[in-house]
N, C-alpha and C positions, 0 to 999 in steps of 0.2 A: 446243306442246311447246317445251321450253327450248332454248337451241342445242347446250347441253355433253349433254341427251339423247337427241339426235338424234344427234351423232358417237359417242357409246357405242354407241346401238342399231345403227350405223353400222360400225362397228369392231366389234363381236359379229357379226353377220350377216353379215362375213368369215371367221370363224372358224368359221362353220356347216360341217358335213361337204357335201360336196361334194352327197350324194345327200336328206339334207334342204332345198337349194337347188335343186336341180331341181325336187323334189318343190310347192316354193312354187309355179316356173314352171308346172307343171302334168306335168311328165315325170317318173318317176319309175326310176331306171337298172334293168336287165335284166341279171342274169350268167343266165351258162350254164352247169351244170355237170355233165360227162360224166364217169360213174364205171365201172370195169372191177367191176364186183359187183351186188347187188341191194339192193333196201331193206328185204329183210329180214333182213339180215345184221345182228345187233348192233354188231360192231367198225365198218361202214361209218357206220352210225350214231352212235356214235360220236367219229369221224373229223369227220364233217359239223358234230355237236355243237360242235367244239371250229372250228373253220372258222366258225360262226358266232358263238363268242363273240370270236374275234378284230374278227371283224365287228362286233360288241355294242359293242366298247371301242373302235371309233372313230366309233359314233354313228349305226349302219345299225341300222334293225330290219327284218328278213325279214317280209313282208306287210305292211309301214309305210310305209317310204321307201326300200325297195328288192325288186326283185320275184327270186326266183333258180326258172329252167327247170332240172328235174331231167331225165338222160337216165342208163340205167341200162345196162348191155350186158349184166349177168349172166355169164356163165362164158366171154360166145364174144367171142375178141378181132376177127371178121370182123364183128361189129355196132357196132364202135369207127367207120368211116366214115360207115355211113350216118347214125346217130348226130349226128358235126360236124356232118356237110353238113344237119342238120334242124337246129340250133341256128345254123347262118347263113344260113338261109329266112327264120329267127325274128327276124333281126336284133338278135342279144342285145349287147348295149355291150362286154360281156366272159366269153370262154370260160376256167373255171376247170377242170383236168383231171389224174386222179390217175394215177399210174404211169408209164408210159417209151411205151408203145404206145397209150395214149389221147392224150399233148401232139402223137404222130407224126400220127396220124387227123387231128386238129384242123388240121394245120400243114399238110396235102396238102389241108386242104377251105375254108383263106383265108388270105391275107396279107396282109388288109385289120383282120382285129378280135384286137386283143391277146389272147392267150392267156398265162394266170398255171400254172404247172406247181404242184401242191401235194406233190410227194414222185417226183419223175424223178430215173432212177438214173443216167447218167452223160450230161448233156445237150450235153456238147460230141462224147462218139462218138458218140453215136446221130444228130448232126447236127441236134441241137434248135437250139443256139445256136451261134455260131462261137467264142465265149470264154464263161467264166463272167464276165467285167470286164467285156465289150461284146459282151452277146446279140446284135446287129446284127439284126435283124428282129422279129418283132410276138408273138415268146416269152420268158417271164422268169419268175420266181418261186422252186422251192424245190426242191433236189435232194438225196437222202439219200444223197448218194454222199459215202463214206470211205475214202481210196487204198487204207488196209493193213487194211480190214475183214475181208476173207479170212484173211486170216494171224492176226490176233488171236483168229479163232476157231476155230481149229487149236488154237491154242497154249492157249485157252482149254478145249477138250474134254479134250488130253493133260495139262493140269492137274488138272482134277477127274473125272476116269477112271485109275484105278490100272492098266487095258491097253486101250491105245489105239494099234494099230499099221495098222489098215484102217479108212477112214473113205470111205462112201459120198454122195456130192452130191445131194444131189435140185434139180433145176434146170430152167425154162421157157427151153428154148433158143432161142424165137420172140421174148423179149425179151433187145435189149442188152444190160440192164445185169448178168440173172443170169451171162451169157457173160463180162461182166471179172472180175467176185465171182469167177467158176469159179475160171479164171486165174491171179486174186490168190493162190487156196487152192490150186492144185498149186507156185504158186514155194514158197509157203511150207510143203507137204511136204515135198519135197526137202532142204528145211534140219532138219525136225522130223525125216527118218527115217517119214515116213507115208505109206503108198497109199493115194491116191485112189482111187476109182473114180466117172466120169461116169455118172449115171442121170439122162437129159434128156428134160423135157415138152412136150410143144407145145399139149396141148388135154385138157379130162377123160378122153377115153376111150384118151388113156394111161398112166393110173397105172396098171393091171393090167399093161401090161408093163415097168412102171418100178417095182414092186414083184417082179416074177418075177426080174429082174432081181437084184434085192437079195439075195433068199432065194440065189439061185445063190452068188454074192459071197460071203453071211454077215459083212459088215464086224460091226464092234466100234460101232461107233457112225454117227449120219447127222447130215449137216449140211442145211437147209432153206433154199434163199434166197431172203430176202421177193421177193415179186411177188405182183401182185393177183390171178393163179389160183390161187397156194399158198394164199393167203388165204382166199381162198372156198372151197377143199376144206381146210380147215384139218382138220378131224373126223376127213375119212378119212385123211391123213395119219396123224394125234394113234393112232388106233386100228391104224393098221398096228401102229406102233413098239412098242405096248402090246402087240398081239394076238404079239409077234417078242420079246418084253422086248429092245428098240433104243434104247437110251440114243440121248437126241436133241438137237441144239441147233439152233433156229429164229433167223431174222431177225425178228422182229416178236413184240411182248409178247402178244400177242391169243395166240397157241400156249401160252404157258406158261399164260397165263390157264384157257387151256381144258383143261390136261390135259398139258401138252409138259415134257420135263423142262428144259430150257434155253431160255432166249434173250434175247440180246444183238445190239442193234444200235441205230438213232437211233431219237429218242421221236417218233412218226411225230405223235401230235395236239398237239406244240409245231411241227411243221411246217406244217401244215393252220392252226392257228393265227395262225400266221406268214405265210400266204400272202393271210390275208385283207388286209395292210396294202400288198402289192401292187395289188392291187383298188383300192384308196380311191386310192393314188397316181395307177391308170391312168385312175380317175372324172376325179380332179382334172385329168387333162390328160397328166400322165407318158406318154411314147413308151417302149415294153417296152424297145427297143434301147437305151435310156439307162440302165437299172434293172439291175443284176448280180446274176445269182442269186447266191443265200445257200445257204451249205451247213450241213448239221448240228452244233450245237455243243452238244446231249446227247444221252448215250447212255445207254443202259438195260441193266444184267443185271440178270436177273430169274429164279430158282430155284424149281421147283416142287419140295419136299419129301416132298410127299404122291407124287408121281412117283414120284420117288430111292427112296421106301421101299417101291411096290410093282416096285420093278427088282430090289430088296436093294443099291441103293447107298450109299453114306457119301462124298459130298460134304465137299470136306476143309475145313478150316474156313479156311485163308488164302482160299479161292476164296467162301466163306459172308459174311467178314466185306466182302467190295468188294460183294455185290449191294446193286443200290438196294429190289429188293422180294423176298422171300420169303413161297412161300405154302406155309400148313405147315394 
C-alpha cells in the first residue's frame, strides 16, 4: 500500500462514527431506552422512528453497529424505577428517556451512566439538571419546555372561539412540568379575563373523576397538557370532548391527529430526532455535564377541520392562515 493510502484510509477511519469503531474492536455500544407508553402505540412509534433517523444520519444503524434495549412502562409511572434500575443491571453505555418522570427514575437508579432526556419539560425545576448551560451531572439532552407556552394558548383558544370565558385544564399533577404549564395558564387568565379551572390527574383511574368534574364546571372549552399519560389516553380524552361537543386545544400534534380540534405546542419528533446526536457525542466520550440541553425551536399548530365542523365551529381564518397543518 502506497504511503499517501495509508494516511487517507488513516484520516477516514478517524472520521468513522464512534460506534462503527467499536463495532471493528469487537463492542458494539448499548443504549437504553425507557419510554412512559407502550409499543403499541402508533405516536410512540413514531417518536422512536424519528429518534432513529437521527441516529441513521450520524452513521448508527439499530441491529448493525449499535444495539438499543427497549423498556416500556405503559400507563403506570411506579414501573418508571424498576424499569432504570434493569437497564443499569444491563450495563447499557447510555440511558435515553422520554418525558419529565422517566429522566427522574433513571437519575435515582445511577450517576454513573449518561442519561440523554428526549423531550423533559422543565429540567432545571424538576431538578434533572442544575442549569440548562451546565447540566453538572450525567443528564442532558432535550427539553420541550416554552416559558410563555401556557399563556399563548389561552390567547390562542380566545382567538379562535367567538365565547371563550371558562376554560377547564386537564393536567397530570404527578408530573413537574404539567404543574408550571398549569401556572403559566392562570397568570395568563387573569390578564385574558378567563377562569380557569384545575382538573388534575395522577394515574388512569382518574379520568372519570377528572371528567365528572368538568361536566359539573361546564367550561367553554379544555386545555390538554402534553405528558406521556395524556398521551396514551389520548382516545379517551379525544371522545370525551366529542361525546360533551368540548372544543379542545392539546399539547401534542398526535391529538389533532386523532380527532382533537386543536393543538399547538413543540414538534415533539424534531426533538427525539435531536436527541439522537447527544448519544453519538456521549459515544464519542462527551461528559453530559458538559453538553447544554437544547430547547425547542419549532412549534406546531395544527387544526382539525373535520373537528371544528362536527362542534359547528368556524375557525376564524387569521387563526387558519398561521397553522403549519390543517386537516380537513
Amino acid at each position: 500500500m502506497k504511503r499517501r493510502e495509508l494516511i487517507t484510509l488513516i484520516g477516514g477511519a478517524a472520521a468513522w462514527p464512534l460506534a462503527a469503531r467499536a463495532q471493528q474492536a469487537g463492542k458494539v455500544p448499548r443504549i437504553g431506552f425507557l419510554l412512559f407508553g407502550s409499543p403499541e402505540d402508533t405516536a410512540y412509534a413514531q417518536l422512536i422512528g424519528a429518534f432513529r433517523s437521527g441516529l441513521r444520519d450520524l452513521g448508527y444503524i439499530e441491529g448493525n453497529n449499535i444495539v438499543i434495549e427497549y423498556r416500556y412502562a405503559g400507563a403506570s409511572q411506579e414501573r418508571l424505577s424498576d424499569l432504570a434500575a434493569d437497564l443499569v443491571r444491563t450495563q447499557v453505555d447510555v440511558i435515553v428517556v422520554n418525558g419529565t418522570p422517566g429522566p427522574l427514575a433513571a437519575k435515582r437508579a445511577t450517576v454513573k451512566i449518561p442519561i440523554v432526556m428526549t423531550s423533559a419539560g422543565d429540567p432545571v425545576g424538576s431538578g434533572l439538571v442544575a442549569s440548562l448551560a451546565r447540566p453538572d451531572g450525567n443528564v442532558t439532552g432535550m427539553s420541550l419546555m416554552a416559558p410563555d407556552l401556557g399563556g399563548k394558548r389561552l390567547e390562542l383558544l380566545k382567538e379562535a372561539l367567538s365565547r371563550c370565558s371558562r376554560v377547564a385544564v386537564l393536567w397530570n399533577s404527578a408530573n413537574p412540568y404539567p404543574a408550571l404549564v398549569f401556572k403559566e395558564t392562570q397568570v395568563a387568565a387573569e390578564k385574558l379575563g378567563i377562569q380557569v379551572h384545575s382538573v388534575e390527574i395522577q394515574q388512569p383511574s382518574d379520568f372519570a373523576d377528572g371528567f365528572a368534574v368538568m361536566r359539573s364546571v361546564r367550561p367553554d372549552a379544555m386545555i390538554v397538557v402534553e405528558d406521556p399519560l395524556m398521551v396514551g389516553h389520548r382516545s379517551v380524552i379525544i371522545d370525551f370532548a366529542a361525546d360533551h361537543r368540548l372544543p379542545a386545544l392539546y399539547g401534542f400534534k398526535e391529538f389533532a391527529v386523532a380527532g382533537g380540534l386543536i393543538s399547538y405546542g413543540a414538534g415533539v419528533p424534531d426533538l427525539y430526532r435531536r436527541a439522537a446526536s447527544f448519544v453519538d457525542k456521549v459515544l464519542r466520550g462527551s461528559k453530559p455535564a458538559d453538553l447544554p440541553v437544547q430547547q425547542p425551536t419549532k412549534f406546531e399548530l395544527v387544526i382539525n377541520l373535520k373537528t371544528a365542523k362536527a362542534l359547528g365551529l368556524e375557525i376564524p381564518p387569521t387563526v387558519l392562515a398561521r397553522a403549519d397543518e390543517v386537516i380537513e
